[in-house]
C-alpha positions as CSV (number, residue, x, y, z in Angstrom):
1,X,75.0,111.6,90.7
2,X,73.7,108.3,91.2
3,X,70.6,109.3,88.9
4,X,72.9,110.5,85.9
5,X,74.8,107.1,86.3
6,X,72.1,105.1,86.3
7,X,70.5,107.0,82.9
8,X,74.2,107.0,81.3
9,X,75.0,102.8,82.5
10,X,71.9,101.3,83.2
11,X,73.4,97.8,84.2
12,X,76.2,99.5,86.8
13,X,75.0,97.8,89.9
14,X,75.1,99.8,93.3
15,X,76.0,100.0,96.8
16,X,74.7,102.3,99.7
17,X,77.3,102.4,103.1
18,X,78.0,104.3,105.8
19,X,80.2,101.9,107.6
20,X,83.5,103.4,109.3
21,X,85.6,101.0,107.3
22,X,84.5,100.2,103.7
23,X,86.7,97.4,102.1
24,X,87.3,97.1,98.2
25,X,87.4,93.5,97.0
26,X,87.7,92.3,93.1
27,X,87.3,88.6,93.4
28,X,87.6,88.3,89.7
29,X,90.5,87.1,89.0
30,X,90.6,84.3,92.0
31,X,86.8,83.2,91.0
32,X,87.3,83.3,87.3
33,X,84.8,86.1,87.7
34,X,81.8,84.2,89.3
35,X,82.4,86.9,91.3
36,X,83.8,90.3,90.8
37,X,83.7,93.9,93.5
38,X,82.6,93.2,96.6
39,X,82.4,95.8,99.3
40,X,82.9,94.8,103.1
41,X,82.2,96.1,106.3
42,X,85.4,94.5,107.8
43,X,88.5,92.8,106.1
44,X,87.0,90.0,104.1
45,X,89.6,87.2,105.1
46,X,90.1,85.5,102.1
47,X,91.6,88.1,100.3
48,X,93.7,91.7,100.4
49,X,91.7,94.4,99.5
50,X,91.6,98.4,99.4
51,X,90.7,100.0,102.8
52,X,88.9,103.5,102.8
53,X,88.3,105.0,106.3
54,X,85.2,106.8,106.9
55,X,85.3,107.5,110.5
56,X,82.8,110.3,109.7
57,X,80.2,107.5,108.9
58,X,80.1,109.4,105.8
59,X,77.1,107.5,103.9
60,X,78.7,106.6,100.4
61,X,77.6,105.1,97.3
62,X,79.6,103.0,95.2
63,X,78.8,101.7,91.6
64,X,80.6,98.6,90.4
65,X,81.6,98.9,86.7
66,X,80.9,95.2,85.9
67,X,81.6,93.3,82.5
68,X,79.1,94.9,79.6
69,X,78.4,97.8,81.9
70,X,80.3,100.5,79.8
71,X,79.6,99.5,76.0
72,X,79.9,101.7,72.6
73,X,76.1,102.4,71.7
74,X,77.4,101.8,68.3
75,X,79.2,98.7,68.1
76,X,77.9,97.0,71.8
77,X,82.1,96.6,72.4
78,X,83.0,96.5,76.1
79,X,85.2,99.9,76.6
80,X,87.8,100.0,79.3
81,X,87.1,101.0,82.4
82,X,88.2,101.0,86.2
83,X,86.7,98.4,88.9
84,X,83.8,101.3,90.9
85,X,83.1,104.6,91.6
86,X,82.7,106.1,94.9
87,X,80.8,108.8,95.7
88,X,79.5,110.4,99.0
89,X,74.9,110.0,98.8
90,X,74.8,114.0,99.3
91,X,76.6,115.5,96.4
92,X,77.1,118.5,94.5
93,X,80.0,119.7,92.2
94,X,81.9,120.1,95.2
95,X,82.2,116.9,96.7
96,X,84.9,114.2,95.9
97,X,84.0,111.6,93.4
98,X,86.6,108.6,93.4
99,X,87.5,106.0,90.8
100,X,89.1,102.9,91.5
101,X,91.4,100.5,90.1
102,X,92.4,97.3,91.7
103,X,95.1,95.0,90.2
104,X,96.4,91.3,91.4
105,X,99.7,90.8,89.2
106,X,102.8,89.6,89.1
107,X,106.0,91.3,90.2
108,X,107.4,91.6,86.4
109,X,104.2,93.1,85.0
110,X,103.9,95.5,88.0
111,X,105.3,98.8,85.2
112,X,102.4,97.2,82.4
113,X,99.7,96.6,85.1
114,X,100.6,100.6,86.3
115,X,99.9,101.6,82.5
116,X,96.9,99.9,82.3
117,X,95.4,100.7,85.5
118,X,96.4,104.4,84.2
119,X,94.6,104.3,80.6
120,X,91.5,102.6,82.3
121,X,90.8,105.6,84.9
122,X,91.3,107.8,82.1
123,X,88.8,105.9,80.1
124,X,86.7,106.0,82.2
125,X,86.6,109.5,83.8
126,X,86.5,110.9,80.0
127,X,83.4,108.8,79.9
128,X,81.7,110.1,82.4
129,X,82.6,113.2,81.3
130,X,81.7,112.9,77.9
131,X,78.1,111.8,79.0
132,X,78.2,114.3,81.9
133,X,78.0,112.2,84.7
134,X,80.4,114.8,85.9
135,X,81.2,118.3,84.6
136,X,84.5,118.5,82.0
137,X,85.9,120.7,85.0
138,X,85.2,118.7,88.1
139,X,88.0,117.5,89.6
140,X,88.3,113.6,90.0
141,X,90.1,111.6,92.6
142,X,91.8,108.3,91.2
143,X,93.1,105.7,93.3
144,X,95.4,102.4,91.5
145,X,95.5,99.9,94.4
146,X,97.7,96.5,94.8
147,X,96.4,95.3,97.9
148,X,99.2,92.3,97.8
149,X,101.8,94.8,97.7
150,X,102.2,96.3,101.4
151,X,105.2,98.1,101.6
152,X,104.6,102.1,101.8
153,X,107.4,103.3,100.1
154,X,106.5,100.3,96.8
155,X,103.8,103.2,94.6
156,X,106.4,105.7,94.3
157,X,108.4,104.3,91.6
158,X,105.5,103.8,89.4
159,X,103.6,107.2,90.3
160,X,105.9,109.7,90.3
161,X,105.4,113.6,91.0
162,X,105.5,114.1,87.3
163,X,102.6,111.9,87.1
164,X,100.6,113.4,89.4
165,X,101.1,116.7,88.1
166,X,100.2,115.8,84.7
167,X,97.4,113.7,85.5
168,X,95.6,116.7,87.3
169,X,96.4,119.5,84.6
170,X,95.8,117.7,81.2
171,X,93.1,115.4,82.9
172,X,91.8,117.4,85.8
173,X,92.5,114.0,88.1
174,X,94.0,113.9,91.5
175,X,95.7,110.5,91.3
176,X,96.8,108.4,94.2
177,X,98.3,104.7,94.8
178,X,97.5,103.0,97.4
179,X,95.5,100.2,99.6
180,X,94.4,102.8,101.8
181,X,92.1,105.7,101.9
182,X,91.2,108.1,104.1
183,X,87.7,109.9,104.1
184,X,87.9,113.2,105.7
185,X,84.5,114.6,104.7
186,X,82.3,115.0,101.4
187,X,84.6,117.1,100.3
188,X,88.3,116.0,100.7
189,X,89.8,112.4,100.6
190,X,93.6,111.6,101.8
C-alpha cells in the first residue's frame, strides 16, 4: 500500500512503528502549524492525543496527510482530507487500513467540527479509492478523535447507530469515535 500512496501523493510523508503504544498528535493548531502529526512512543506531555494499542507489536505504517499533500492535478487546489492513514507494513486486501481525524475545538462547534471531521474521511477515502490506493470494495476503518474530550459516554451523541450503519453501506466505512484504539491484529481494530 505504501508504494501506491507514494505514486498517488508523492509529498505524504511516512512513518514506520512497531511500538506497543503509538500516540496521534496534531500540533497544528497550538504551533500555528510549524508543526503538525506527530507520532509517539509514549504520551507526549504537552498535549492530548489519540492512543492506539498494539500490544501485538504489530509493525505499522502511518502516512501524514500534510498541507498540499492531496491537490487537484487540475487546478493544484488543496482537497479536504483527514490528519494520517494507518496501515499495518504486511498488507493485503484483508488487512485493516485506518483514517484518522483529530479535532481541538470548542464546546459549541463540537456538532460542526463532527460534520467536518465526517466530510473529510469521506474525501479522503473516495480518494484513495478513486486513484486505487484501495479497492472501491475494501472496507475502511475511520476513527474522529477529540483527545480533550475524555468522558466515554461524550461520542455517542454525535455518532449515532444510524451513522455508523450508513457510513459502512453507502461508503463501505467502519466509523468509530474515540481517543483510543485497540489493535488486535492485521486484520481487526477495536
Amino acid at each position: 500500500m505504501k508504494s501506491r500512496i507514494e505514486k498517488s501523493y508523492p509529498k505524504i510523508s511516512f512513518v514506520d512503528t512497531s511500538w506497543p503504544e503509538i500516540y496521534v498528535a496534531d500540533y497544528t493548531d497550538k504551533t500555528g502549524s510549524t508543526r503538525t502529526i506527530e507520532y509517539h512512543e509514549t504520551k507526549p506531555a504537552d498535549i492530548n492525543s489519540l492512543k492506539l494499542i498494539n500490544d501485538g507489536a504489530l509493525h505499522i505504517t502511518a502516512a501524514t496527510l500534510n498541507e498540499q499533500s492531496m491537490t487537484d492535478p487540475e487546478t493544484g487546489k488543496e482537497l479536504i482530507h483527514c490528519e494520517c492513514v494507518l496501515f499495518p507494513k504486511q498488507n493485503d486486501e484483508g488487512t485493516w487500513v485506518l483514517f484518522v481525524e483529530i479535532k481541538d475545538c470548542k464546546q459549541k462547534n463540537m456538532s460542526e467540527y463532527f460534520k467536518k471531521a465526517k466530510e473529510q474521511i469521506i474525501a479522503t477515502v473516495a480518494d484513495f479509492r478513486d486513484k486505487e490506493v484501495i479497492s472501491s470494495g475494501k472496507k475502511a476503518h475511520a476513527v474522529i478523535s477529540f483527545p480533550n474530550k475524555t468522558k466515554t459516554n461524550y461520542y455517542s451523541q454525535f455518532i449515532t447507530q444510524g451513522d455508523r450503519t450508513s457510513f459502512l453501506h453507502q461508503y463501505k466505512i467502519i466509523i468509530m469515535a474515540t481517543n483510543t484504539i485497540t489493535i488486535k491484529n492485521n486484520r481487526s481494530l477495536s
